[in-house]
C-alpha positions in Angstrom: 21.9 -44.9 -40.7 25.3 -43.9 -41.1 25.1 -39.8 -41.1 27.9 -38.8 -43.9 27.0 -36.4 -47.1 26.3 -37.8 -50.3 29.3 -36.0 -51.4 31.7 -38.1 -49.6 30.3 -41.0 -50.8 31.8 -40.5 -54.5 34.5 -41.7 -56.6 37.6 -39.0 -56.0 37.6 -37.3 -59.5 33.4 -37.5 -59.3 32.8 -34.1 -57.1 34.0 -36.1 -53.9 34.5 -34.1 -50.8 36.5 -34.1 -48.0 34.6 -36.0 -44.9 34.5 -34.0 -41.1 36.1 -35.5 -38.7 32.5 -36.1 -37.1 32.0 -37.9 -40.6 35.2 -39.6 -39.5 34.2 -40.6 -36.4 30.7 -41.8 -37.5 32.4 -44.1 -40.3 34.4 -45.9 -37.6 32.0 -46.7 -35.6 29.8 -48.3 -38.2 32.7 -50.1 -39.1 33.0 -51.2 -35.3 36.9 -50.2 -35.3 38.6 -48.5 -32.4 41.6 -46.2 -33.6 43.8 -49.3 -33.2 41.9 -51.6 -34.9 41.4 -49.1 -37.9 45.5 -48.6 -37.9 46.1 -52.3 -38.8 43.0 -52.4 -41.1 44.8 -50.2 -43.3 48.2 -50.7 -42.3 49.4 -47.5 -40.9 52.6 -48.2 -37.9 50.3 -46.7 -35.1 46.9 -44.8 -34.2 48.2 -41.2 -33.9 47.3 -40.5 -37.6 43.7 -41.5 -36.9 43.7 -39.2 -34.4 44.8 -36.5 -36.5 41.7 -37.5 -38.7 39.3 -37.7 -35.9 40.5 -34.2 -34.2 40.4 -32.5 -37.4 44.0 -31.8 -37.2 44.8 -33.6 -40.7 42.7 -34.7 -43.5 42.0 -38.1 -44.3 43.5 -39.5 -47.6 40.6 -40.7 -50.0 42.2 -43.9 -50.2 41.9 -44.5 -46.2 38.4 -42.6 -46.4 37.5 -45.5 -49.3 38.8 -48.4 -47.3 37.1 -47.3 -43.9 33.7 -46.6 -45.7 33.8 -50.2 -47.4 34.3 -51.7 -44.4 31.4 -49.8 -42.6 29.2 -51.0 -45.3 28.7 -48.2 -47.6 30.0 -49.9 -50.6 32.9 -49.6 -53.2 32.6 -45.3 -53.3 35.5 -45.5 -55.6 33.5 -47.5 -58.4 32.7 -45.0 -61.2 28.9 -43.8 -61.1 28.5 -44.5 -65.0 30.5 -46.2 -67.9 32.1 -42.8 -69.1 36.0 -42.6 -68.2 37.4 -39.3 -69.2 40.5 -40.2 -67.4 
């Protein structure tokens, strides 16, 4: 089990909240990526900004966060959690 709150799991305009970097961490290493590896995943020029996310010296993007999370297996979190768009 992967250990990240609920509240990270959800859509971003759902109540999501911003991961730890421990949270981070935990999500790339269920998704078996190295900073490197995770860099090209999502198509950033080098691994210094996933060290800023892993240090806790920036946050992570939900975007990234969605991307990373998919990959690790915990599903599409950006996928509404009911039929009702307010938008």
């Amino acid at each position: 089990m992967i250990d990240v709150r609920p509240d990270c799991l959800l859509p971003a305009d759902q109540g999501w909240q911003q991961p730890t970097p421990d949270e981070v961490r935990a999500v790339l290493k269920a998704a078996d990526m190295t900073g490197g590896s995770a860099s090209k995943f999502l198509g950033l020029s080098n691994t210094r900004v996933i060290r800023r996310w892993t240090g806790g010296d920036d946050q992570i993007p939900y975007s990234a966060w969605a991307l990373l999370c998919a990959a690790a297996g915990l599903g599409n979190i950006w996928e509404r959690q009911n039929d009702d768009f307010s938008g």
